[in-house]
N, C-alpha and C positions, 0 to 999 in steps of 0.2 A: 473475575472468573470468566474465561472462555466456557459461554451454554450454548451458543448461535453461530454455526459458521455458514453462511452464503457464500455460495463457487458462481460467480458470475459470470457467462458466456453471451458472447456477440456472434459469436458461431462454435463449432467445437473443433476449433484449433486449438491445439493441446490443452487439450482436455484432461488427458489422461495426469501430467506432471500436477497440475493443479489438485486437480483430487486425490490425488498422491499423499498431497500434503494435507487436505485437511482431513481425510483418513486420519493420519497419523497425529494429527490434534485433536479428532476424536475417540482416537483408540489412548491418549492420554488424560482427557477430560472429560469425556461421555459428551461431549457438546452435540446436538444435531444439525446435522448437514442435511441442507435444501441446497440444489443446483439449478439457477433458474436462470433459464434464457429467452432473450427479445426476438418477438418478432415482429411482421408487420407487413400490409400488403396495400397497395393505392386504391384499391374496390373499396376502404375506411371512412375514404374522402370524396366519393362520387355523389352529387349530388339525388338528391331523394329521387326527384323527377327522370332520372336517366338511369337509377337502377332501385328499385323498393328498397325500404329498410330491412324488410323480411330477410330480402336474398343474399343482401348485406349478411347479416347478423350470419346466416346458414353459410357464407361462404368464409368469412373468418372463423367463425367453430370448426367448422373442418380443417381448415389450416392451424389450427392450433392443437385439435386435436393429431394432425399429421406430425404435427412439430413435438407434442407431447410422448409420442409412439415413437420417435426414430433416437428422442432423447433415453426414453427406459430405456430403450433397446442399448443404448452405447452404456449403461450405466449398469445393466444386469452384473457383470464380471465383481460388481462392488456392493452387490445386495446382498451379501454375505459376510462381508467384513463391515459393513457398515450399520449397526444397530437401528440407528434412526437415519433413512435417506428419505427423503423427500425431492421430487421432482416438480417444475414450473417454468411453465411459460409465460411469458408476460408480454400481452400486446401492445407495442410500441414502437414505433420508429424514432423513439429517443432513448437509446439504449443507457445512458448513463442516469437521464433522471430518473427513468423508470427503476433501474436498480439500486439508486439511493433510496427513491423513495420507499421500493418495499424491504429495503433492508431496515429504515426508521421503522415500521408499522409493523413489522414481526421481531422489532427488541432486539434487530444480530447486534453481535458484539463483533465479528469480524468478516468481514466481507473479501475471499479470494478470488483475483483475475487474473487471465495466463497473460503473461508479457508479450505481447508479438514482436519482430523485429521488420518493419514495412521495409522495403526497399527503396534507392533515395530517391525513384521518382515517386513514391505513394507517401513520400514526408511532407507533401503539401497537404496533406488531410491529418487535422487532428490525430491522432491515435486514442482509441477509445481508453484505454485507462487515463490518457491526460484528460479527457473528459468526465473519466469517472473519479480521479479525484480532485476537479475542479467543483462535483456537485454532491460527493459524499460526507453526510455529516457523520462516519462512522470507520472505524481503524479500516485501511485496505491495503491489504497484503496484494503488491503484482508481483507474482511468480514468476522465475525465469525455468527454463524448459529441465531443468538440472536438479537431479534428486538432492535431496539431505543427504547429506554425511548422519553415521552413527550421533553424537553427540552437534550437535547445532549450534556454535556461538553467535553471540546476538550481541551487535553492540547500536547503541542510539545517542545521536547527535544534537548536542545541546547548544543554546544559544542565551551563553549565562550572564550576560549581558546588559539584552535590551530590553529594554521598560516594555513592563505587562504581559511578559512571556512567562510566568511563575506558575502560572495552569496549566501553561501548554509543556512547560517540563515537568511538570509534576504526572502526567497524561503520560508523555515520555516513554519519562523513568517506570512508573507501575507499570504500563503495557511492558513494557521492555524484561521486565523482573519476572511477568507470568513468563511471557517464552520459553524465556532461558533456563527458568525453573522448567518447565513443560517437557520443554527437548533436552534436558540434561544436559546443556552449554554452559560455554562462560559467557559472564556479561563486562563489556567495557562503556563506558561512558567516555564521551567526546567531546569537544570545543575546538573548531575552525579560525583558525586565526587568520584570517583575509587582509589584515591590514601589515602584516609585516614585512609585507610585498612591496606595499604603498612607492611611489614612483616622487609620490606629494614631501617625502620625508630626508631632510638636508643628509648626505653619504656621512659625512662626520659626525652624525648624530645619533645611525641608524640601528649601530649594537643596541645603543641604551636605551632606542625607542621600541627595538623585538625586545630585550629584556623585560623592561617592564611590561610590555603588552604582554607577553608571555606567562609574567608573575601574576599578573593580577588575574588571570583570565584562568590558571592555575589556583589560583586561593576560592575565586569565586565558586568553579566545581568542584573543590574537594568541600566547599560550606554546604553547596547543592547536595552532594554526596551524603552528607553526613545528617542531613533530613529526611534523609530515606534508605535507610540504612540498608546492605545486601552485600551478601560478600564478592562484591567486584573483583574482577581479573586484573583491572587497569582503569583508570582514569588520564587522560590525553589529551595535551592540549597540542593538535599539529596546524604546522602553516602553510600555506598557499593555496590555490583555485581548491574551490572544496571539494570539486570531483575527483581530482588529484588527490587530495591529503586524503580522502577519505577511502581513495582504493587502495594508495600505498598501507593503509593502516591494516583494511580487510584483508592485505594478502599476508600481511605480517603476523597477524593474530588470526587468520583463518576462518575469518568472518562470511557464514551463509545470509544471514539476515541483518540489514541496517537499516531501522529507526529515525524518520524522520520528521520535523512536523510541520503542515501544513498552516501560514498563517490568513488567511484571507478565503473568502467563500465564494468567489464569482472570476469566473474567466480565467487564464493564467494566473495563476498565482506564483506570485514568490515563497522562497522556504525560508528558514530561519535563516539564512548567510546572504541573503538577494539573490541565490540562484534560481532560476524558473527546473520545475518536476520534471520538464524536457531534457534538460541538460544532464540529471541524474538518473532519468531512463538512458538515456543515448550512452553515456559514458559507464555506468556502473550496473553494466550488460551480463554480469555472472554473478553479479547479487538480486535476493529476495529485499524488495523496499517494503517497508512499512509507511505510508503514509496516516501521518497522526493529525487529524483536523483541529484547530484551534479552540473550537467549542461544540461540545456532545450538541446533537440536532434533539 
């Protein structure tokens, strides 16, 4: 059950679409919304001898307070529709660990961030949601600037496959079944077939070799399916670059939200198919991702 949404900000660039959306998953779940944003200023790290701690201490409270005041203020329009708001600041010039870590220490179950789109000379700089879910141990919806449709389909991407991935589809699947329940969508389950592409695999062989890959990778999610029962839209197994198979799918089935999970805790990470979070931020630019972390923090 979504009770904790966190609306995470690095600045309040769209701001607005973001809390849009967990409005509207709190106006379906009673969950409370806290929107808490980073800040942070180099008077932190001046040493004692060259500024007191006192004036220290007085000059980040007021900047936090400054930064707390300009936040209500953008958030008033939503004190009305939103039963439980909560606003926070949080001191740090590490804006991703800070917002895993208070998203562990107040129990969120979902933490939202607005998707930015840098420009290609500002893509040498991480993008803070690659950052945020290279250090969140907790589901994090990045938002793209694009309201919901009335009804929301949800579909999540499975990797039925490979060894020791049974949790992290099982995480999946139940996130994926509250949504779709939540937003009155349909839900499809998915399996990327990457290898039927393979370059490795003799031309004379190759029907028989997408056949069976195709068959078994088909049996395997409909066995997945059928341990966790839910009246699915579709179950699919499509093939090629996963950011490919995976948009052609969402445009087909009219996919707002896709499910993904995160295998690994530190640095770039790979997803379930070996694609890096990068490649399905860049590529699948008019979907809401879900990233699902391998193991609750």
């Amino acid at each position: 059950m979504i009770e904790r949404v966190l609306v995470a900000l690095h600045d309040r660039e769209n701001l607005g679409t973001s809390l849009e959306k967990a409005a509207l998953l709190e106006h379906f779940t009673g969950a409370k919304v806290t929107v808490a944003q980073t800040c942070w200023d180099w008077v932190s790290e001046e040493p004692a001898q060259h500024f007191p701690q006192e004036e220290i201490d007085s000059v980040t409270s007021r900047m936090k307070a400054t930064e707390l005041n300009n936040l209500s203020a953008s958030l008033a329009p939503y004190q009305q529709r939103i039963a439980e708001l909560e606003v926070q600041v949080l001191w740090s010039k590490h804006h991703a660990d800070a917002i895993a870590r208070y998203a562990l220490e107040t129990s969120t179950d979902l933490i939202v961030a607005p998707r930015h789109n840098p420009a290609l000379l500002e893509r040498v700089a991480l993008p803070e949601e690659l950052k945020l879910t290279a250090h969140a141990h907790t589901p994090l919806l990045i938002a793209t600037d694009q309201p919901w449709p009335e009804r929301v389909n949800v579909m999540a991407a499975l990797d039925v496959l490979a060894q020791g991935h049974d949790e992290l589809n099982r995480r999946l699947i139940e996130f994926a079944q509250q949504l779709a329940k939540v937003l009155g969508g349909t839900l499809h389950l998915v399996n990327v077939d990457p290898a039927t592409t393979s370059t490795a695999v003799p031309l004379e062989t190759m029907d028989e070799f997408r056949r069976r890959s195709h068959e078994t990778r088909s049996d395997a999610l409909h066995a997945l399916a059928s341990r966790h029962p839910y009246d699915y839209a579709g179950l699919h197994v499509v093939a090629g670059p996963v950011d490919q198979a995976l948009q052609q799918l969402a445009n087909t089935q009219e996919i707002a939200i896709a499910l993904v999970g995160t295998a690994g805790r530190t640095g770039l990470q790979r997803l379930f198919v070996g694609n890096t979070a990068e490649t399905l931020l860049h590529h699948l630019n008019n979907l809401d991702l879900v990233m699902i972390p391998s193991a609750p923090g």
